[in-house]
C-alpha positions in Angstrom: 53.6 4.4 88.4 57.2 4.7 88.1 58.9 5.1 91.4 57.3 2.1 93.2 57.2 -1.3 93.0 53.7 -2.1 93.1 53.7 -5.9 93.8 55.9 -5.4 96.8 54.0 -2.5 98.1 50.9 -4.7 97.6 52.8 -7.9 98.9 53.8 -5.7 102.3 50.1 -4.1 102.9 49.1 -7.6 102.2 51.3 -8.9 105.7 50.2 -5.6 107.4 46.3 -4.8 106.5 46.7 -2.1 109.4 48.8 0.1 107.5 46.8 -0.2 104.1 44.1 2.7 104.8 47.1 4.7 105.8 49.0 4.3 102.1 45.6 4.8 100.0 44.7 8.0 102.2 48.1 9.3 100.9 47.8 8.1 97.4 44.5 10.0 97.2 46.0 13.3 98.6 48.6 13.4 95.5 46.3 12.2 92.9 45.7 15.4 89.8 43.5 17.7 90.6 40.2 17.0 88.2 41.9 13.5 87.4 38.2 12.5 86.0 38.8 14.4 82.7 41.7 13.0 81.6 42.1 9.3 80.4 43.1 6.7 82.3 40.8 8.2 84.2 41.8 6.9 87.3 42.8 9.2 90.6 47.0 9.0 90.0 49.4 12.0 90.6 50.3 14.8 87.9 53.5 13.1 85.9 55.5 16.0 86.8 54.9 16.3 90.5 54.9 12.3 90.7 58.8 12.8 90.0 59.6 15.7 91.6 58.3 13.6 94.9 60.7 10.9 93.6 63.5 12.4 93.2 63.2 15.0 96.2 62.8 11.7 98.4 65.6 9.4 96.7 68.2 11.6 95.2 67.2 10.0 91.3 64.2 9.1 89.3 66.1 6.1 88.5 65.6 4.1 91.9 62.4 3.0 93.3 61.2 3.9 96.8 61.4 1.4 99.0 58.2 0.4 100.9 59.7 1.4 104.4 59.8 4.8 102.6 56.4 4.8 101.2 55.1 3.8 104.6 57.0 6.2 106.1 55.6 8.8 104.3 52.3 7.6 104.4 52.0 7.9 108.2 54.3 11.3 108.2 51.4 12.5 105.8 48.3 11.8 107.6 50.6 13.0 111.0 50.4 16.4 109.1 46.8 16.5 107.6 45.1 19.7 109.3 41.2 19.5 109.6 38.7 16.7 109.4 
């Protein structure tokens, strides 16, 4: 995914196990709806709302998030789930 840099994200969830559950429960939340149908097949985000998430958090599509800022929004995300 553009946006992120995967290897340090995985490097930093790596170091802090605690806060992995937290990041993939967000991931899942902005994954396509019906993502099943479509190849890759696997449960990632609509292109266009992936970058409107990028750029409404950075400013540009052109820099990546930091992982203090996907973390961030990972915990600021399950903060504001409502029901189970």
């Amino acid at each position: 995914m553009r946006g992120i840099d995967l290897k340090q994200l995985t490097r930093h969830l790596l170091l802090h196990p605690s806060q992995a559950p937290v990041v993939v429960g967000a991931a899942w939340r902005l994954r396509a709806v019906k993502w099943w149908r479509h190849a890759p097949f696997l449960p990632l985000p609509d292109h266009a709302y992936w970058n409107f998430r990028v750029i409404t958090a950075n400013g540009s599509a052109n820099r990546l998030l930091s992982v203090d800022d996907v973390v961030t929004f990972a915990q600021w995300s399950r903060r504001q789930r409502v029901g189970p």
